[in-house]
C-alpha positions in Angstrom: -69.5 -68.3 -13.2 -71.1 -71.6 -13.9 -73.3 -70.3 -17.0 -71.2 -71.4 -20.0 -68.5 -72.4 -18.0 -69.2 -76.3 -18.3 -69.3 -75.8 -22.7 -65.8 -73.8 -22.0 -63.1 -77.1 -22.5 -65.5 -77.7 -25.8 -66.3 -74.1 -26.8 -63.2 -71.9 -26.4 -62.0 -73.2 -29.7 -64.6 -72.3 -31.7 -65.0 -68.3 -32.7 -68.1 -68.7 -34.0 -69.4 -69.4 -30.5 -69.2 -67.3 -27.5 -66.7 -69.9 -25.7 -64.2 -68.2 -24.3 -64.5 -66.6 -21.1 -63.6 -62.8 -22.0 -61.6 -62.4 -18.6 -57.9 -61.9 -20.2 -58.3 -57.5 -20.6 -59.8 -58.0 -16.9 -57.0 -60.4 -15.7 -54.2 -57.6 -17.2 -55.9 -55.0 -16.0 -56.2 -55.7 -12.5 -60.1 -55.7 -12.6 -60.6 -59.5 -11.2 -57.7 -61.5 -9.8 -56.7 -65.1 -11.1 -57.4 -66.3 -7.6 -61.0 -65.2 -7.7 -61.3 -67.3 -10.8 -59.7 -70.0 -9.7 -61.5 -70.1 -6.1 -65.0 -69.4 -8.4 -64.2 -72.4 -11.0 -62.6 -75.0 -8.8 -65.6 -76.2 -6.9 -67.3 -76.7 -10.3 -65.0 -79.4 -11.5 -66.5 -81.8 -9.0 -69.8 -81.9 -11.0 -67.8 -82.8 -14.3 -66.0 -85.6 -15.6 -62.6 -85.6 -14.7 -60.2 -84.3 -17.6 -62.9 -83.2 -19.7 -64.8 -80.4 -18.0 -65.1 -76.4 -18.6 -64.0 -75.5 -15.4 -61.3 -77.8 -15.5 -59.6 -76.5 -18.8 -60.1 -73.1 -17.4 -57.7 -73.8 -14.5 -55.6 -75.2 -17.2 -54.9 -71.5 -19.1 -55.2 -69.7 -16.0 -52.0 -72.3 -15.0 -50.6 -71.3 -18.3 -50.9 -67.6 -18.2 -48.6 -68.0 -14.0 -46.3 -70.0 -16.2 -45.2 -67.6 -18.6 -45.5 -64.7 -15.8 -42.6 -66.9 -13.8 -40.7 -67.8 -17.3 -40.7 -64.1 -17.8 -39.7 -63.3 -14.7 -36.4 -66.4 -14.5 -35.6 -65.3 -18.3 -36.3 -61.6 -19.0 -34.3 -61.8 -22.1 -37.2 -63.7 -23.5 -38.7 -60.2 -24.1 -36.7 -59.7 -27.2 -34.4 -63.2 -27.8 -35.5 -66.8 -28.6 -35.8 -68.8 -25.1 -34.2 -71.6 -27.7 -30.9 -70.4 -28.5 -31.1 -72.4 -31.4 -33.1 -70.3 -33.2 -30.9 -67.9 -32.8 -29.8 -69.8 -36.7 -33.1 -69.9 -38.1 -33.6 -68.0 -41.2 -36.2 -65.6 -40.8 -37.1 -63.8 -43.6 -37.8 -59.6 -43.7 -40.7 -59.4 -46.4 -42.3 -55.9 -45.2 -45.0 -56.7 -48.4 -46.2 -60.2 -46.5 -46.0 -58.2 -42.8 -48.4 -55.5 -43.8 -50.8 -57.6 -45.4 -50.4 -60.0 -42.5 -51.5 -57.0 -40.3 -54.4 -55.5 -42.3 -56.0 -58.7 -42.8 -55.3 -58.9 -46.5 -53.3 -62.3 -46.4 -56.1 -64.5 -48.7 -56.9 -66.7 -46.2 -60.4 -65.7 -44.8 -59.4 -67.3 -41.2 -56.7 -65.3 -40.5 -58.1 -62.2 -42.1 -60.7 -62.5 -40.2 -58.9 -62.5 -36.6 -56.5 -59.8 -38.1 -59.2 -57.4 -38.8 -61.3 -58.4 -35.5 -58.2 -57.4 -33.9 -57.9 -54.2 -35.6 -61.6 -53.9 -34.8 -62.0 -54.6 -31.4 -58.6 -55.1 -29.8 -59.3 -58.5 -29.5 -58.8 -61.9 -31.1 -59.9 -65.1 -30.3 -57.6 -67.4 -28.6 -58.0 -70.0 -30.8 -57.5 -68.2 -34.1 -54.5 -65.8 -32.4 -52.4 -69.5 -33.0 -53.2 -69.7 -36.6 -52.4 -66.2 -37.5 -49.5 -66.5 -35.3 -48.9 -70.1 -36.9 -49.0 -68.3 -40.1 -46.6 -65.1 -39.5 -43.9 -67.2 -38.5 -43.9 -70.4 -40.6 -46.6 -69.8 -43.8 -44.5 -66.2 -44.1 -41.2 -67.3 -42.1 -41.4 -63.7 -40.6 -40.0 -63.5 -37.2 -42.0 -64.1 -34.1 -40.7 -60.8 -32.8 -42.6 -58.8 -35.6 -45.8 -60.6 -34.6 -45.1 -59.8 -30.6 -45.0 -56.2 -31.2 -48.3 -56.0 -33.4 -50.3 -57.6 -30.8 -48.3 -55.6 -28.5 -49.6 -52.5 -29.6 -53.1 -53.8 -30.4 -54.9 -56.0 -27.9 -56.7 -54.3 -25.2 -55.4 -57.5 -23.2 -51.5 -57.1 -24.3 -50.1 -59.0 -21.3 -45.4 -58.4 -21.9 -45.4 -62.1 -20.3 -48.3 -63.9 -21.8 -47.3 -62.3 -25.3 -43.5 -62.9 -25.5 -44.6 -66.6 -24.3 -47.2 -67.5 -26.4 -45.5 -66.3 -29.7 -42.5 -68.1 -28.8 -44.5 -71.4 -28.3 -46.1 -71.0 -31.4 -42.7 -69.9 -33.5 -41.5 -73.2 -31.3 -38.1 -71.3 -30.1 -39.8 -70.9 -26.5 -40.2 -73.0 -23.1 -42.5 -76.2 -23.5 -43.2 -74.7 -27.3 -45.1 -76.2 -29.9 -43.0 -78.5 -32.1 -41.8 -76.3 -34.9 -43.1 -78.9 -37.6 -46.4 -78.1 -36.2 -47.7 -76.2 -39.0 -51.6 -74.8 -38.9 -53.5 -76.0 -42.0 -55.7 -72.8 -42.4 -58.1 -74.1 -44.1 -58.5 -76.9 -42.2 -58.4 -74.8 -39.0 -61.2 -72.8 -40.5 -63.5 -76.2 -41.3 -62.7 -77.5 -38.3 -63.3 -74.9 -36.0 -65.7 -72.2 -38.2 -67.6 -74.9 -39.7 -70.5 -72.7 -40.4 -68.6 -70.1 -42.0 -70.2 -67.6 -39.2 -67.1 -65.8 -37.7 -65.4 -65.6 -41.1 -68.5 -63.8 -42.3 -68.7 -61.3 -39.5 -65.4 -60.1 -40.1 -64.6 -60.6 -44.3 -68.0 -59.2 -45.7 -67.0 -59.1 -48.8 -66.8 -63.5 -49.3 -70.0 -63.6 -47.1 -72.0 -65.1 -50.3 -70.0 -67.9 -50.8 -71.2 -71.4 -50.3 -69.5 -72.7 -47.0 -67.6 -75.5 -49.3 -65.6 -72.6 -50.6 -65.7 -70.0 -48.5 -62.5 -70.8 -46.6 -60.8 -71.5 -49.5 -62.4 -69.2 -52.0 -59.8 -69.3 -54.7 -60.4 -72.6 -55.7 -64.4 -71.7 -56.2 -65.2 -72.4 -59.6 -65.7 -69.1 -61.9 -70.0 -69.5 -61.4 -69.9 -69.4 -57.7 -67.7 -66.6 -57.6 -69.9 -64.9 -59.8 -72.9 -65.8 -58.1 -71.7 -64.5 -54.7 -70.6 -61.3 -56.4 -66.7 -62.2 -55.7 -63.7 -61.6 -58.0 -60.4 -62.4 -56.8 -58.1 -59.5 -57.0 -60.6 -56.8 -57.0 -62.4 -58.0 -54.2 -60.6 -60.2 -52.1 -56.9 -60.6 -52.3 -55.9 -64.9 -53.9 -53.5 -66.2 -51.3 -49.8 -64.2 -51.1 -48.5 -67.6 -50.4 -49.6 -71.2 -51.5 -49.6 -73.2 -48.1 -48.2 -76.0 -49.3 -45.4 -75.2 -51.0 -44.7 -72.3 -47.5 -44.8 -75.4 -45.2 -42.4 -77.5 -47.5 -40.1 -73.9 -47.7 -40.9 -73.3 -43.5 -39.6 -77.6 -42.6 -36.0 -76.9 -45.4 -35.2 -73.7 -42.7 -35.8 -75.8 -39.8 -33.7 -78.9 -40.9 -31.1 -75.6 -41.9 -31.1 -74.3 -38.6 -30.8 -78.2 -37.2 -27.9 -79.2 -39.4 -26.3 -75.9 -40.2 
């Protein structure tokens, strides 16, 4: 337990490292129990400084992960309406087009084609770029959080009905303790901050691999050479964005302040 576990509160963001601890398919499964975790972690935070160690930020999503068990469990509608029922007013928007190439990893933005395909892949996505795909779906795409639920749903190998319905409600911001709507992910400055390297982008969108890392998470505004030199058109062999950032997040805050001042 204490190999890596003191690089966790540091590491778990990063999926170009192996930070994260693996245990959520084992958690959902039965396999280990959160109180073996906890009662394996806890005497390590001694050794660490307070607030700032691995063992310590585990406890912290293993608290999360009871949390959204006993939100589930006081408000079972949760499963299919918004915890907020303000966002009962939002206007989401059905766009099938922008869903399926959400899904198959095909969106333009290596960082959340990346964790789209890895999910398709493997079953699994990293925690840390589940929020920016998830960030994406609902306010890049303003496709409802309920869309995104059910594709995880019926992908991860770790699909957990209380950690799911809570998680993509606190991203979406229409859950319990959510993230601030006007929270929007930069994913471009998600991918430079936490794929620095390029490495996990790489793994999991071959065909940009050549790119310099000054461009490869934002590869359509790579001059024409460096394309060419890494063997890259855009269109034929990796999609240009299906939405400008920018002008989504300006489009995402108008339906908030809609759904605020109807």
């Amino acid at each position: 337990m204490a190999d890596g576990v003191e690089r966790y509160g540091s590491d778990r963001d990063r999926p170009d490292l192996e930070g994260s601890s693996r245990l959520s398919p084992h958690l959902h499964w039965g396999e280990i129990g959160p109180h073996q975790v906890w009662r394996a972690a806890a005497p390590l935070i001694e050794a660490e400084a307070p607030g700032e160690s691995g063992p310590e930020a585990l406890l912290r999503e293993l608290a999360w992960r009871d949390f959204s068990h006993h939100l589930l469990s006081d408000s079972p509608h949760m499963e299919t309406d918004n915890w907020r029922p303000a966002f009962d007013r939002f206007p989401w928007r059905e766009n099938a087009r922008a869903l399926a190439a959400w899904q198959e990893g095909r969106t333009g933005y290596p960082i959340v084609d990346a964790g789209m395909r890895e999910l398709w892949h493997t079953g699994w996505m990293h925690n840390r770029v589940r929020m920016i795909a998830a960030s994406f779906l609902t306010k890049d795409l303003l496709v409802h959080w309920r869309h995104g639920e059910a594709w995880f749903w019926d992908t991860l190998v770790d699909a957990d009905l209380a950690n799911n319905v809570a998680n993509w409600q606190w991203v979406a911001g229409s859950g319990a303790d959510a993230q601030p709507f006007f929270r929007i992910f930069n994913p471009v400055r998600q991918a430079e901050k936490f794929d620095p390297a390029g490495a996990y982008v790489r793994r999991w969108v071959p065909e940009i691999a050549r790119l310099p890392d000054r461009w490869l998470h934002q590869p359509w505004e790579a001059p024409p050479n460096a394309l060419s030199e890494a063997g890259v058109e855009l269109g034929r062999d990796y999609p240009p964005p299906i939405v400008d950032h920018a002008a989504a997040r300006h489009r995402a805050l108008s339906a908030y302040e809609t759904m605020r001042h109807p």
